[in-house]
C-alpha positions as CSV (number, residue, x, y, z in Angstrom):
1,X,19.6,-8.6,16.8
2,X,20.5,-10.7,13.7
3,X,17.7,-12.1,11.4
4,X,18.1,-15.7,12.8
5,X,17.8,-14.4,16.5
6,X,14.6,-12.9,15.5
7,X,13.0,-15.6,13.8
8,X,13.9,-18.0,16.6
9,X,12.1,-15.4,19.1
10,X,8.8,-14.8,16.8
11,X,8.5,-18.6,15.2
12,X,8.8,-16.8,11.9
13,X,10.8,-18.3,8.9
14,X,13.6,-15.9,7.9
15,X,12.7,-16.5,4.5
16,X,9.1,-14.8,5.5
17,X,10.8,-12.0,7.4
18,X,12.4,-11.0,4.4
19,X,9.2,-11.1,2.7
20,X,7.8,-8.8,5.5
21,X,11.0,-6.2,5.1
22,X,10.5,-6.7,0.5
23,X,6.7,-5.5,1.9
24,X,7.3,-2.9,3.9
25,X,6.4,-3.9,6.9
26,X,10.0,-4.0,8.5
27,X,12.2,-1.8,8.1
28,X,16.0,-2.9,9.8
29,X,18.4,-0.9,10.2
30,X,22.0,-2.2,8.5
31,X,25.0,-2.8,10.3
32,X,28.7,-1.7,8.9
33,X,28.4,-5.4,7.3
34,X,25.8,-5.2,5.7
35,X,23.9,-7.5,8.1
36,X,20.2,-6.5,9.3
37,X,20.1,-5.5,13.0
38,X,16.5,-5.4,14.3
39,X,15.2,-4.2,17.6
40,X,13.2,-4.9,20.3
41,X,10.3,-2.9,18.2
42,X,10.5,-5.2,15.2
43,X,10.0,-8.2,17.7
44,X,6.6,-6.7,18.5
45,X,5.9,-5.6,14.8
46,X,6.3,-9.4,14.0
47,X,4.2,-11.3,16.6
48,X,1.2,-8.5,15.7
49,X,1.5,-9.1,12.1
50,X,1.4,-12.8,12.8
51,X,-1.8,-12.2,15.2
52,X,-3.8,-9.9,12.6
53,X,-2.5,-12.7,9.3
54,X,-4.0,-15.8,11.2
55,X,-7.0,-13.5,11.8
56,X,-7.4,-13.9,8.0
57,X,-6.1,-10.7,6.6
58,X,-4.0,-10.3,4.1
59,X,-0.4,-8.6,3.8
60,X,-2.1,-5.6,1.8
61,X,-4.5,-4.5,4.6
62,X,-2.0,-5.4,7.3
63,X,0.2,-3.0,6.0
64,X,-2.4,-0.3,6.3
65,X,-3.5,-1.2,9.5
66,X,-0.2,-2.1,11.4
67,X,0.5,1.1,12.4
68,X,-2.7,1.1,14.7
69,X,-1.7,-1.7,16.3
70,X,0.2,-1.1,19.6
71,X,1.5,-4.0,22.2
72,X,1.3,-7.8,22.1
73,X,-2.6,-8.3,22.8
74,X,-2.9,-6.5,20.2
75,X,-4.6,-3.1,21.1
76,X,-5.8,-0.4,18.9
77,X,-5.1,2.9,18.7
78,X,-7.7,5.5,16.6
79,X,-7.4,5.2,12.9
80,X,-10.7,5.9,11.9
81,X,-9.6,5.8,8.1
82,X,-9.3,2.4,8.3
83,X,-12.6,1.6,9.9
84,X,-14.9,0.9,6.7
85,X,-11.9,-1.5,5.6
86,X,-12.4,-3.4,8.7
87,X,-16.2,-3.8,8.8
88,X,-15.6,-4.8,5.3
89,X,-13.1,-7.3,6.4
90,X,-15.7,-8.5,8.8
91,X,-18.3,-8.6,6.0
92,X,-16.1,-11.2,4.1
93,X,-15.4,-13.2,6.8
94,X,-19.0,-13.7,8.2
95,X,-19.8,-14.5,4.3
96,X,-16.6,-17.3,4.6
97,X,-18.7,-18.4,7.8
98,X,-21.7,-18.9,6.3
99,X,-20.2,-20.6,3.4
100,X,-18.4,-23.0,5.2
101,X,-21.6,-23.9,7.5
102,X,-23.8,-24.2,4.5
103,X,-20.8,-27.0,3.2
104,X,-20.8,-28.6,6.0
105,X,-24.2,-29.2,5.9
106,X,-24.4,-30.9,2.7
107,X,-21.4,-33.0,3.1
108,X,-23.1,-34.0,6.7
109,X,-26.3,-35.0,4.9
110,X,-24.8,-36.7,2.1
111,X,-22.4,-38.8,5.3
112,X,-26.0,-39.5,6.9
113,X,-27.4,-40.8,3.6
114,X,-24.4,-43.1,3.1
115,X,-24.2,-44.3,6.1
116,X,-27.7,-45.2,6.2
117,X,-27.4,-47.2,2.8
């Protein structure tokens, strides 16, 4: 399938699925043309990297940690090596969390004092 085709089926600019193949993380195949002819596989390579990227990771560990990722739920197949980078990933998140509660508790206060005035 053509680039456009693709992007119509995942919701993903073609502009950012060229960024994903400058990354690595597809790889078409070219037709005679010259144009890029992606498969059924890339469809699914696409929706995950979308799924794990709105999960809050970046392009660098996604690209480490696609090839684990199997289906559309995703689900995971072993790869141990990548386990401390996910507890770590976890780490920042839950630190984001916390961070984000704590604002919201100031600004909530300061709204309650205003209010008040």
């Amino acid at each position: 399938m053509q680039i456009g085709t693709l992007s119509k089926r995942t919701g993903v600019s073609v502009r950012m699925l060229r960024y994903y193949e400058e990354e690595g993380l597809l790889t078409p195949e070219r037709r005679t043309s010259g144009y890029r002819d992606y498969q059924a596989a890339d469809e699914e390579i696409v929706r995950n990297i979308r799924i794990l990227n709105e999960a809050g990771l970046k392009l660098d560990f996604i690209r480490r940690f696609l090839p684990c990722v199997s289906g559309d739920s995703p689900e995971f197949e072993p790869c141990s090596d990548l386990l401390a980078a996910m507890q770590q990933e976890i780490s920042v998140l839950d630190d984001r969390i916390a961070g984000l509660r704590n604002s919201r508790k100031v600004l909530s206060g300061y709204l309650e004092k205003m209010a008040g005035a």
